[in-house]
N, C-alpha and C positions, 0 to 999 in steps of 0.2 A: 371591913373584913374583905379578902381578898375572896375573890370568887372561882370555884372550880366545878370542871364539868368531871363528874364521873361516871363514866363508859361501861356498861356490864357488856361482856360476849359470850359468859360462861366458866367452864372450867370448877375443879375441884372446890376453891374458896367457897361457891354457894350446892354443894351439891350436899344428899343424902345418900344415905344407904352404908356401905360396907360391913364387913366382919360379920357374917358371912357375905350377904348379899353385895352385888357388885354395883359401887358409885355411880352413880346417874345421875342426872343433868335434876335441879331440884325446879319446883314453880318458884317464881322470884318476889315472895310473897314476906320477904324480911326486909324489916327497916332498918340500912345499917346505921343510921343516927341511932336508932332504939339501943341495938346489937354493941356499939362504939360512940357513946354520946363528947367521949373526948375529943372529937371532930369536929363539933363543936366551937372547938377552939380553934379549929387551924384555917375555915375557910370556911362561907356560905357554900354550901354542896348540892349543886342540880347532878340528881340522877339519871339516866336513858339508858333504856333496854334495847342496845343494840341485836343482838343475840341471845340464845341460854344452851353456846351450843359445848359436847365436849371437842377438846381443841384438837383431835385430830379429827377430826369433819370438816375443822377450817378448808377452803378453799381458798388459789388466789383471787377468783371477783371478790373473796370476804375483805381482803385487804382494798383492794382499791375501792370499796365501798366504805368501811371506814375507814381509810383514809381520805375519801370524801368529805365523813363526816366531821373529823379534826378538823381538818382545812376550814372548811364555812363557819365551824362552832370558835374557831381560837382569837379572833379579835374580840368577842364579847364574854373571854373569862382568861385570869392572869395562870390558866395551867388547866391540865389534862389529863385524868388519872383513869386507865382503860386494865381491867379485871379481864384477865386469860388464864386460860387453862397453860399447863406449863410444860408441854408435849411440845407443843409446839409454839409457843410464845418465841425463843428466838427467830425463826421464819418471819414472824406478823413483825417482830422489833426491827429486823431486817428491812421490810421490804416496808414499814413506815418511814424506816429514817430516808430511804429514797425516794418514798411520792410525797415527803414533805420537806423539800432542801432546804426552803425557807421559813426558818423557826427565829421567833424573837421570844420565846414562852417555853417552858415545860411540855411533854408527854411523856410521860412515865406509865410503865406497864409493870403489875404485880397480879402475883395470884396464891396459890399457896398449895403446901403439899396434904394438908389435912384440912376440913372444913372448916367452916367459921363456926359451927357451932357444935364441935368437940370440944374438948375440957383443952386435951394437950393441943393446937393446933397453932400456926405461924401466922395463920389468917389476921389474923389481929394487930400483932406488929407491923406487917408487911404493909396492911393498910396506913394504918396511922404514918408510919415510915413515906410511904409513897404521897400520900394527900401534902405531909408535910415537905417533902423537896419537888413535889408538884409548885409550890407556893416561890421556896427560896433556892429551888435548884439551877442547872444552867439549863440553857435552850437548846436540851438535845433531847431524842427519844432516848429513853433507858430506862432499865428494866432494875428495880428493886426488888433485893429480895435478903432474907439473913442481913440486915443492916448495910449493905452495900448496894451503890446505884452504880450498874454497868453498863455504856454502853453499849444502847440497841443492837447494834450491827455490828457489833465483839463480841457478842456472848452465844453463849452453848449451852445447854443443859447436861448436864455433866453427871445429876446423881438425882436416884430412883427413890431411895431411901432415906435419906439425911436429907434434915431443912435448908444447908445450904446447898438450894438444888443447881445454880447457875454460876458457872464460871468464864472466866474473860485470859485466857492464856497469851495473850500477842497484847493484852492491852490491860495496865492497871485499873483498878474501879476511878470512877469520875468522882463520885464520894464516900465517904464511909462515916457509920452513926457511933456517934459513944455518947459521952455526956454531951457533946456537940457535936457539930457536922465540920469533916474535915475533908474540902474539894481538893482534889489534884488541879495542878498546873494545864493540861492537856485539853481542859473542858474547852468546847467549841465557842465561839463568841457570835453576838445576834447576828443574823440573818436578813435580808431584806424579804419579802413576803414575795412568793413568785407564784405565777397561776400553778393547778391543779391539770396534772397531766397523769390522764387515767388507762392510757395507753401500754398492755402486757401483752409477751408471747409465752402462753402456757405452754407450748410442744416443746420442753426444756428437759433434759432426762439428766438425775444424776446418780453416776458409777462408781463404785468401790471396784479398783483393781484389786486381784487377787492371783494368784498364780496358781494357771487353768485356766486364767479367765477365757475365754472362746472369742476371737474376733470377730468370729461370723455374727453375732450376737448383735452387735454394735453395729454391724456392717447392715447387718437387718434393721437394725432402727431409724439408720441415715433412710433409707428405700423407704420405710415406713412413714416419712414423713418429718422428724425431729430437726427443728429447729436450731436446738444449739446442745452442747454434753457439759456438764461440769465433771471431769475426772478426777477420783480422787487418787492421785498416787501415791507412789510410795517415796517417804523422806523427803527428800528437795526436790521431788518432782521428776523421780524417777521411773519410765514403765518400760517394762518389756518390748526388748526386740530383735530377739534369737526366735525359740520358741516362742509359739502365740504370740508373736510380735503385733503388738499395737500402732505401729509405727501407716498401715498401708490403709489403716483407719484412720489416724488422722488425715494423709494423703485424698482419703475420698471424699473427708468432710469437707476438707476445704476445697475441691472441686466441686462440690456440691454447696457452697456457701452456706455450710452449715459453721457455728460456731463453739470450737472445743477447749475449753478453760482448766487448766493444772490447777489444781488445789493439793494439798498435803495433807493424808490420814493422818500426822501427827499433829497433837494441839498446842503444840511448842512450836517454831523454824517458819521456815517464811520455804517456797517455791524458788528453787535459783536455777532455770533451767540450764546452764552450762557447767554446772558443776562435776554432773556424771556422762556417761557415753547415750542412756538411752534420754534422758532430760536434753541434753543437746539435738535428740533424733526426732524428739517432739517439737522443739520449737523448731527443727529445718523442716517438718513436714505444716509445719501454720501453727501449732497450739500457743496459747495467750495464759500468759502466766497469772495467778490469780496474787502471788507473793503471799502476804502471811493472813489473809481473809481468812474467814470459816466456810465452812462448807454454804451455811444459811446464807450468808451473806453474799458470797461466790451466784448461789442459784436466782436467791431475788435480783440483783442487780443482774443477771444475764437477762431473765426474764423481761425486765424492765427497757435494758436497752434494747434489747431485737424488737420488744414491740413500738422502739420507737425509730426503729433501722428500716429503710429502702427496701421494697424486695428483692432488690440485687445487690444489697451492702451491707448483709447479716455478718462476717467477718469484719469487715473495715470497721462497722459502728460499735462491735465487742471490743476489739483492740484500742479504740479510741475509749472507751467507757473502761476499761481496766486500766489505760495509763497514769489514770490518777484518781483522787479519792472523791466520794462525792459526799459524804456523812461521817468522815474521821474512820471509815471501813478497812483502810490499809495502810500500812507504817511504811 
């Protein structure tokens, strides 16, 4: 039988309470063999209580911690099956797929939008779904959910209410469930196994433009101390530069070697800074295009590299970490 570690952090799948009372983190005092004995079938399944936290608590030490803990635990089991809450589950798939570049195995992330131990709930599927393409999936982190495995570092949380809570718009699913499993072409291929680099810079802020937005705002945060910005503009990476122009902000970031990455509020199009007048005024004042990333993906991977950047080469080492992909994160 193939052997899998599954990872508890928390989140909705094992929680109690609602209607009226509000979800809460439950004691982790259920056997999911008991709960789902057709698991049974798909692998010897060692448990750990990494966490029982809800996932907007996560922090990033939470990631570099278990991302620790994959790393050590993946050569003595053929897959990784890690239970989050789903707030923020793309963040942690994000920023696993970059403290883990070298996967030859599964980690698959599932959780669910109803508990495990409601009548109507997804918990159920999602598991059995994830243990099994933990087993025959490819060697990427990704997040299963509604019968689709999406790439960690494409996907978004998309819906509040309906079971298919996660969506992947820049990137088809890696596989999809019916009577069989049908992988797409794009799945990443094995990995050589590289050391475990736990190295982040949390002083990372990120901005939704909006018009109004106040530069002095942003102008305060560089003074403040911030590290680097992920800005989300508008369309292809459009922002303001008449009014409340944006433009003397990036100008100071990058005198200040702070590092400011374009992303696009839209969950379609890719970042083309030459396209418009103020996209053009961004990139002549330093900003670093993120192209068709997500926001999650955009902030962990800045995170990641500033804390592995010079402290006088927080721009140079953005620009080099965005010029190309490090976990299939951009097309």
């Amino acid at each position: 039988m193939p052997r899998l570690l599954l990872v508890h952090t928390g989140g909705t799948l094992m929680m109690r309470g609602g209607d009226p009372a509000p979800l809460a983190p439950d004691v982790y005092t259920q056997d999911l063999l008991a709960e789902l004995p057709v698991l049974k079938k798909v692998a010897d399944i060692e448990t750990r209580i990494f966490s029982n936290l809800d996932s907007s608590d996560m922090q990033p030490h939470h990631w570099v911690s278990l991302g620790a803990l994959v790393h050590e635990a993946l050569p003595s089991y053929d897959g990784v099956v890690i239970v989050h809450g789903t707030d923020t589950m793309a963040y942690t798939a994000s920023a696993l797929a970059f403290l883990l570049p070298g996967l030859d195995r599964p980690v698959v992330m599932t959780g669910a939008q109803k508990p495990l131990g409601d009548v109507r709930t997804d918990a159920r599927s999602n598991l059995v779904d994830a243990c099994h393409l933990a087993v025959v999936g490819p060697p990427e982190v990704g997040i299963v959910f509604d019968s689709k495995l999406l790439r960690g570092c494409r996907a978004t949380k998309m819906d509040a209410w309906g079971m298919s809570a996660f969506g992947s718009p820049a990137c088809t699913p890696l596989a999809e469930l019916g009577l069989g499993v049908h992988f797409s072409a794009h799945v990443l291929p094995k990995r050589a196994a590289v050391s475990f680099d736990a190295r982040i810079e949390e002083r990372v802020l990120a901005v939704r433009t909006f018009p109004g937005l106040d530069p002095r705002l942003l102008l305060g945060a560089i003074d403040a101390g911030v590290r680097g910005i992920v800005l989300e503009a508008f369309g292809a990476g459009n922002i303001p530069r008449l009014e409340n122009s944006l433009v003397p902000v990036l100008e100071k970031a990058r005198a200040m070697d702070v590092a400011v990455v374009i992303a696009s509020q839209c969950p379609r199009g890719s970042v083309d800074l030459a396209r418009y007048l103020g996209g053009a005024a961004a990139s002549g004042a330093g900003a670093i295009s993120a192209g068709d990333m997500t926001t999650e993906a955009a902030l962990t991977k800045l995170m990641l590299a500033l804390g592995r950047a010079e402290s006088e080469g927080r721009v140079r080492t953005a620009r080099e970490a965005f010029a190309r992909s490090w976990a299939g994160e951009m097309g």
